[in-house]
Every structure is written in structure tokens, then in C-alpha cells.
C-alpha positions, 0 to 999 in steps of 0.5 A, spaced: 500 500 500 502 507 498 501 511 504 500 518 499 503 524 503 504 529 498 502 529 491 504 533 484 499 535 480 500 539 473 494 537 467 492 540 461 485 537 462 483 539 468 477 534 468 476 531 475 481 535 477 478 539 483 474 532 486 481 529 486 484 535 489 478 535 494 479 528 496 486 528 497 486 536 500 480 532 505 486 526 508 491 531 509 496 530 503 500 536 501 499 538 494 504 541 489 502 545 482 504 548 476 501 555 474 494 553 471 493 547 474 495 551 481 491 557 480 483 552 478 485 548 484 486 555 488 479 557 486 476 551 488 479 552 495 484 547 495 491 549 499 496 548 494 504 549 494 507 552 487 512 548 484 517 554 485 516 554 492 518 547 493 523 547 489 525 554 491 527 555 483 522 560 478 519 556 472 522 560 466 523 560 459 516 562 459 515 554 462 518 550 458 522 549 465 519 548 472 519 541 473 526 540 471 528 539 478 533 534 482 528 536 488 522 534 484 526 527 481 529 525 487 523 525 490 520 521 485 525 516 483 529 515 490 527 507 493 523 507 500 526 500 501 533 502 499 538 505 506 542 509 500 537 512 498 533 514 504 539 517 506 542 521 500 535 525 500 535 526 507 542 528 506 540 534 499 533 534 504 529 532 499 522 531 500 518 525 497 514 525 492 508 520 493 503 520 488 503 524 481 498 526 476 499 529 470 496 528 462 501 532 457 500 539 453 495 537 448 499 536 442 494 531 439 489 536 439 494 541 435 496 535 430 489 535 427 487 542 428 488 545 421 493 550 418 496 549 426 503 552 424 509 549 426 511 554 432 504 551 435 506 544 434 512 545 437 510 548 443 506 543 444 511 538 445 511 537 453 518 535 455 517 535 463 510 531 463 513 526 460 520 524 464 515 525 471 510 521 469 517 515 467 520 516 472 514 515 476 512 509 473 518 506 474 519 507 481 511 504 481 512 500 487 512 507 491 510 511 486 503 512 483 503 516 477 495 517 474 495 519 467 488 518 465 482 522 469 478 516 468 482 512 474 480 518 478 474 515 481 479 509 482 484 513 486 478 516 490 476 510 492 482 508 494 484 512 498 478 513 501 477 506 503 484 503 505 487 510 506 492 509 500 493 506 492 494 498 491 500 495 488 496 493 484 493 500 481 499 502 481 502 498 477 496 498 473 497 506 473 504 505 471 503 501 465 499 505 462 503 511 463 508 507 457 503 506 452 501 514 452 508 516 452 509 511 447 503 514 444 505 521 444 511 520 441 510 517 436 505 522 434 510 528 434 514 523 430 509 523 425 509 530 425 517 530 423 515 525 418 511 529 414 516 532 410 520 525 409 519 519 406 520 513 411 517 508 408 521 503 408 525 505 414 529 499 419 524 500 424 517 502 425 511 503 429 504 504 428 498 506 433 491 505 432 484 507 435 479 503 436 473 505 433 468 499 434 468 493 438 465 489 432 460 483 434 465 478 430 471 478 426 469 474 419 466 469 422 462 468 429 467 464 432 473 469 431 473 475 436 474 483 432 475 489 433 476 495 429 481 501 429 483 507 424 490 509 424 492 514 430 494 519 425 488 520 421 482 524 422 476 519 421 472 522 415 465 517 414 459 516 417 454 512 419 447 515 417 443 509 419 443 501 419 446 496 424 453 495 426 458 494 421 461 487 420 468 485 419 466 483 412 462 489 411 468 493 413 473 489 409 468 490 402 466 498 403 472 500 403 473 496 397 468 498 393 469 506 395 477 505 393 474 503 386 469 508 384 474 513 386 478 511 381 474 514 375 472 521 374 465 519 371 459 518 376 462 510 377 458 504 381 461 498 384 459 492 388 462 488 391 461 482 394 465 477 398 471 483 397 470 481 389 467 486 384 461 482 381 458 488 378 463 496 376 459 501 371 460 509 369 456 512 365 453 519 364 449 519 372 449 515 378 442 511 376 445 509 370 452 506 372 448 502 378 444 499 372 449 497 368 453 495 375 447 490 378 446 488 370 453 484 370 450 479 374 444 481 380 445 473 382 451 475 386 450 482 387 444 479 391 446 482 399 453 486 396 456 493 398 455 498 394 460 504 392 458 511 388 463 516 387 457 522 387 452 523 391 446 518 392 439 521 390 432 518 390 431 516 383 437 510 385 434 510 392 428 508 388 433 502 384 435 500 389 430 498 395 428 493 389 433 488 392 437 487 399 444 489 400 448 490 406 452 497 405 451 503 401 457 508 401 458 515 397 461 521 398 453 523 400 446 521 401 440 527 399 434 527 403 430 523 398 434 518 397 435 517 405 428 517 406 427 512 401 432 508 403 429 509 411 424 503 409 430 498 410 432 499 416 439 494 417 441 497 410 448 501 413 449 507 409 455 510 410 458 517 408 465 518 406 466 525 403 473 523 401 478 516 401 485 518 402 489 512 401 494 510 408 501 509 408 502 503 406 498 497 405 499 492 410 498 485 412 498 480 417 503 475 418 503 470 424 510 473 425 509 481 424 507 484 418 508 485 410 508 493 408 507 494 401 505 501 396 498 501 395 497 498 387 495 506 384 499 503 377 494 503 371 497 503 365 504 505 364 505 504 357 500 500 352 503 496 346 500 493 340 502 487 339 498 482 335 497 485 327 489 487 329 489 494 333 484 495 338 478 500 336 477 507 340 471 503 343 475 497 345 481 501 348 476 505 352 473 499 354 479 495 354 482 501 360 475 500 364 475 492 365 483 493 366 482 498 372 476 493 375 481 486 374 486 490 379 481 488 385 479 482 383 482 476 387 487 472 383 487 469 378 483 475 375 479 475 369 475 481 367 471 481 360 467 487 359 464 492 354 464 500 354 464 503 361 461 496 364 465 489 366 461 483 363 464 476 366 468 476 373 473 470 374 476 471 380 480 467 385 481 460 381 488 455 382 489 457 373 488 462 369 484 457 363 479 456 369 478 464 370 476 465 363 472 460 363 468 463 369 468 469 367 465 466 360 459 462 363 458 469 368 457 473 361 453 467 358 449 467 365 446 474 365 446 477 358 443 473 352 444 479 347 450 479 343 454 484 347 460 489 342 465 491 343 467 485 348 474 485 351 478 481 356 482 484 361 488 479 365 491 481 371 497 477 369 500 474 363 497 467 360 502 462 360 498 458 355 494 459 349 488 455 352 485 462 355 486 465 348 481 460 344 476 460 350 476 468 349 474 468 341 469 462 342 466 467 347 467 473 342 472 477 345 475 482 340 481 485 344 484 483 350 490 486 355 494 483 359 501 485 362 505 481 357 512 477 359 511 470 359 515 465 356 509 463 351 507 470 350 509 468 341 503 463 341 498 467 345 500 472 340 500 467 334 493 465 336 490 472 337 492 473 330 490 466 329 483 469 331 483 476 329 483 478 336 487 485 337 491 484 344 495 490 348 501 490 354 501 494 360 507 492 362 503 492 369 501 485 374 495 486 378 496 480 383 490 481 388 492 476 394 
């Protein structure tokens, strides 16, 4: 038990202070304090010592020093149980130092304030906070350092119970002490690295916030928490509709991600992290119809991703037929009160997607960091004596940019501005095509011009080639650099199919 005779107290946010201070005032513990913290526990009628009294030093340089002080950090860091120590500070006469409560400068808070300047930012590194708050977690044992105002009613409790803080609350404080720092410097690291690209450096760390505790991971036996990136401000909203799931997550972002690759009002939908149906057209009720025409089997239960506002005439379009999730940059009043009638339906308003840092993915040992694939074409070349037409290469570029979402191996047939056929995730690219060839064969009966074929990878073998042309394929894209590239391009123009390298993989894992 730590029998607490004199506390230091100095926090930016002053919640819970003066009932702390009351309480620790009431058992006759002496309270030291810095300015503003002195001056709302003074007003609340609680007896306080300045800091500059008990170490018999002014704070100066307009604060950045007041804590700094062997007095402070003898007290705080000398072993009660340990005969050396006890008798170094009754030799320097310094008092000790039983309980410290401290949250640092609001850097946090500067950090996403916008246009905060760097002298700003700057002045809102703490420097005393944080060596109190280690030294006193280090020395936990006779020490008790609160970080967190919502450990106040525990501390209170304590006291007032048992006239001193458990061990075991200490130790618990003392913990806690070390993820805010460890927190808090990260953050003013990522304020330097704003200028820098460190992306791939020797070590590195992240922090996330947790959003939401969902109600299971992907399946119900798997427990799932979802967090966001520390350093990013959260720009979504849930308008309505049940909690999200894991997959639900997962889908939406993927969804959005897609559409906003496309200037033209554009629709996805997603199901099992797989596109089943991307359209653009000149508005947003068109491209949600052609998306859901690629094939409204599957679509059944999907996410849904615009890149403009959603409006009552798709509303109207959309209520026809189940889906989980609907996310677009924003919702009219129309189409929110028409799809109020589905009550589960998730509506989720994202103004903008911005990409992280890396993309990331979990091992059982640690993580893989990679760029995000932002790559679309970097050169296109003809290779077959065919040329595509304007229109094919128009559709060519659309059904390319889908097969980059799509699960390996990926085919993608498609027609202007609408993907047709989805083979996804299958052990060979032969079977890709052949999904994707039954898909289109499933869902659109008329004879569909121009079509073409995109592929995330290069064909290792004609077989794919002679699927496409029995399926009317007249133009294809792929990224080329198989040892077999002759007769795949032999076989195109075999077929009178006009076939084009992006020098580009797309492998989706």
C-alpha cells in the first residue's frame, strides 16, 4: 500500500481535477502545482504549494522549465526500501514525492487542428510531463503516477477506503503511463515525418484507435475489433443501419477505393471483397444499372460504392433488392428517406478516401508493408497485327482498372464503361476465363460489342486465348512477359483478336 503524503499535480485537462484535489486536500496530503493547474485548484479552495516554492527555483523560459528539478526527481525516483537512498535525500533534504498526476500539453489536439503552424506544434511538445510521469512509473512500487482522469474515481476510492493506492493500481497506473508516452511520441514523430519519406525505414511503429468493438471478426467464432490509424482524422459516417461487420468493413472500403478511381459518376459492388458488378456512365442511376446488370445473382446482399452523391431516383433502384452497405461521398434527403424503409441497410458517408501509408498485412510473425497498387497503365503496346478500336481501348482501360481488385487469378471481360464476366480467385488462369465466360453467358443473352478481356497477369498458355474468341472477345490486355507470350500472340492473330501490354501485374492476394 502507498501511504500518499504529498502529491504533484500539473494537467492540461483539468477534468476531475478539483474532486481529486478535494479528496486528497480532505486526508491531509500536501499538494504541489504548476501555474494553471495551481491557480483552478486555488479557486476551488484547495491549499496548494507552487512548484517554485518547493523547489525554491522560478519556472522560466516562459515554462518550458519548472519541473526540471533534482528536488522534484529525487523525490520521485529515490527507493523507500533502499538505506542509500533514504539517506542521500535526507542528506540534499529532499522531500518525497508520493503520488503524481499529470496528462501532457495537448499536442494531439494541435496535430489535427488545421493550418496549426509549426511554432504551435512545437510548443506543444511537453518535455517535463513526460520524464515525471517515467520516472514515476518506474519507481511504481512507491510511486503512483495517474495519467488518465478516468482512474480518478479509482484513486478516490482508494484512498478513501484503505487510506492509500494498491500495488496493484499502481502498477496498473504505471503501465499505462508507457503506452501514452509511447503514444505521444510517436505522434510528434509523425509530425517530423511529414516532410520525409520513411517508408521503408529499419524500424517502425504504428498506433491505432479503436473505433468499434465489432460483434465478430469474419466469422462468429473469431473475436474483432476495429481501429483507424492514430494519425488520421476519421472522415465517414454512419447515417443509419446496424453495426458494421468485419466483412462489411473489409468490402466498403473496397468498393469506395474503386469508384474513386474514375472521374465519371462510377458504381461498384462488391461482394465477398470481389467486384461482381463496376459501371460509369453519364449519372449515378445509370452506372448502378449497368453495375447490378453484370450479374444481380451475386450482387444479391453486396456493398455498394458511388463516387457522387446518392439521390432518390437510385434510392428508388435500389430498395428493389437487399444489400448490406451503401457508401458515397453523400446521401440527399430523398434518397435517405427512401432508403429509411430498410432499416439494417448501413449507409455510410465518406466525403473523401485518402489512401494510408502503406498497405499492410498480417503475418503470424509481424507484418508485410507494401505501396498501395495506384499503377494503371504505364505504357500500352500493340502487339498482335489487329489494333484495338477507340471503343475497345476505352473499354479495354475500364475492365483493366476493375481486374486490379479482383482476387487472383483475375479475369475481367467487359464492354464500354461496364465489366461483363468476373473470374476471380481460381488455382489457373484457363479456369478464370472460363468463369468469367459462363458469368457473361449467365446474365446477358444479347450479343454484347465491343467485348474485351482484361488479365491481371500474363497467360502462360494459349488455352485462355481460344476460350476468349469462342466467347467473342475482340481485344484483350494483359501485362505481357511470359515465356509463351509468341503463341498467345500467334493465336490472337490466329483469331483476329487485337491484344495490348501494360507492362503492369495486378496480383490481388
Amino acid at each position: 500500500m502507498i501511504k500518499v503524503k504529498r502529491a504533484l499535480i500539473s494537467v492540461s485537462d483539468k477534468t476531475g481535477i478539483i474532486d481529486l484535489g478535494r479528496v486528497l486536500a480532505k486526508n491531509n496530503v500536501e499538494i504541489i502545482s504548476t501555474g494553471g493547474t495551481a491557480k483552478v485548484l486555488k479557486e476551488a479552495g484547495i491549499k496548494v504549494k507552487e512548484i517554485s516554492e518547493f523547489t525554491g527555483f522560478p519556472e522560466i523560459l516562459d515554462g518550458r522549465v519548472k519541473t526540471l528539478h533534482p528536488f522534484i526527481y529525487g523525490g520521485l525516483l529515490y527507493k523507500r526500501d533502499n538505506p542509500q537512498h533514504v539517506e542521500q535525500i535526507a542528506k540534499h533534504n529532499i522531500s518525497p514525492i508520493d503520488m503524481v498526476v499529470v496528462n501532457l500539453y495537448p499536442f494531439e489536439k494541435v496535430f489535427f487542428t488545421e493550418n496549426a503552424d509549426d511554432e504551435e506544434l512545437i510548443e506543444n511538445i511537453d518535455i517535463g510531463g513526460p520524464s515525471m510521469i517515467r520516472a514515476s512509473a518506474k519507481n511504481w512500487k512507491f510511486v503512483c503516477v495517474v495519467t488518465d482522469p478516468k482512474m480518478y474515481p479509482v484513486i478516490i476510492e482508494e484512498i478513501e477506503k484503505y487510506g492509500g493506492i494498491s500495488e496493484s493500481t499502481s502498477r496498473k497506473c504505471a503501465g499505462e503511463v508507457f503506452h501514452t508516452t509511447s503514444y505521444y511520441d510517436w505522434l510528434i514523430s509523425r509530425y517530423f515525418d511529414r516532410e520525409e519519406n520513411v517508408t521503408f525505414r529499419e524500424k517502425i511503429g504504428f498506433f491505432y484507435k479503436k473505433i468499434e468493438q465489432l460483434r465478430y471478426g469474419e466469422n462468429p467464432h473469431q473475436k474483432a475489433a476495429w481501429y483507424q490509424s492514430a494519425d488520421k482524422k476519421i472522415t465517414w459516417k454512419q447515417l443509419q443501419g446496424k453495426q458494421l461487420s468485419f466483412n462489411n468493413i473489409l468490402d466498403m472500403e473496397s468498393a469506395y477505393i474503386i469508384v474513386c478511381e474514375f472521374e465519371m459518376p462510377a458504381c461498384c459492388i462488391i461482394k465477398h471483397n470481389n467486384p461482381c458488378g463496376a459501371a460509369k456512365a453519364e449519372n449515378i442511376t445509370q452506372a448502378f444499372e449497368l453495375a447490378l446488370k453484370t450479374d444481380p445473382l451475386s450482387a444479391f446482399g453486396g456493398i455498394i460504392g458511388f463516387n457522387r452523391q446518392l439521390d432518390g431516383n437510385t434510392a428508388e433502384l435500389i430498395v428493389k433488392t437487399f444489400f448490406e452497405v451503401i457508401i458515397a461521398p453523400s446521401f440527399s434527403v430523398d434518397a435517405i428517406k427512401i432508403l429509411s424503409k430498410k432499416e439494417n441497410l448501413r449507409l455510410i458517408e465518406m466525403p473523401e478516401m485518402k489512401l494510408g501509408e502503406f498497405e499492410i498485412r498480417a503475418t503470424a510473425g509481424g507484418i508485410l508493408l507494401q505501396d498501395y497498387d495506384t499503377v494503371n497503365f504505364e505504357k500500352l503496346e500493340v502487339k498482335t497485327i489487329k489494333k484495338p478500336t477507340e471503343e475497345e481501348l476505352e473499354a479495354l482501360k475500364f475492365a483493366n482498372v476493375i481486374c486490379k481488385y479482383v482476387k487472383s487469378n483475375a479475369i475481367v471481360l467487359g464492354t464500354k464503361n461496364q465489366i461483363v464476366g468476373v473470374g476471380a480467385g481460381q488455382m489457373s488462369r484457363y479456369d478464370s476465363t472460363r468463369v468469367a465466360v459462363m458469368k457473361m453467358k449467365d446474365n446477358f443473352k444479347e450479343k454484347i460489342s465491343p467485348l474485351v478481356m482484361a488479365s491481371d497477369a500474363f497467360f502462360p498458355f494459349p488455352d485462355s486465348i481460344e476460350v476468349a474468341a469462342e466467347a467473342g472477345v475482340t481485344a484483350i490486355i494483359q501485362p505481357g512477359g511470359s515465356l509463351k507470350d509468341a503463341e498467345v500472340i500467334e493465336v490472337c492473330n490466329k483469331k483476329g483478336i487485337s491484344m495490348v501490354f501494360s507492362g503492369t501485374r495486378h496480383f490481388k492476394h
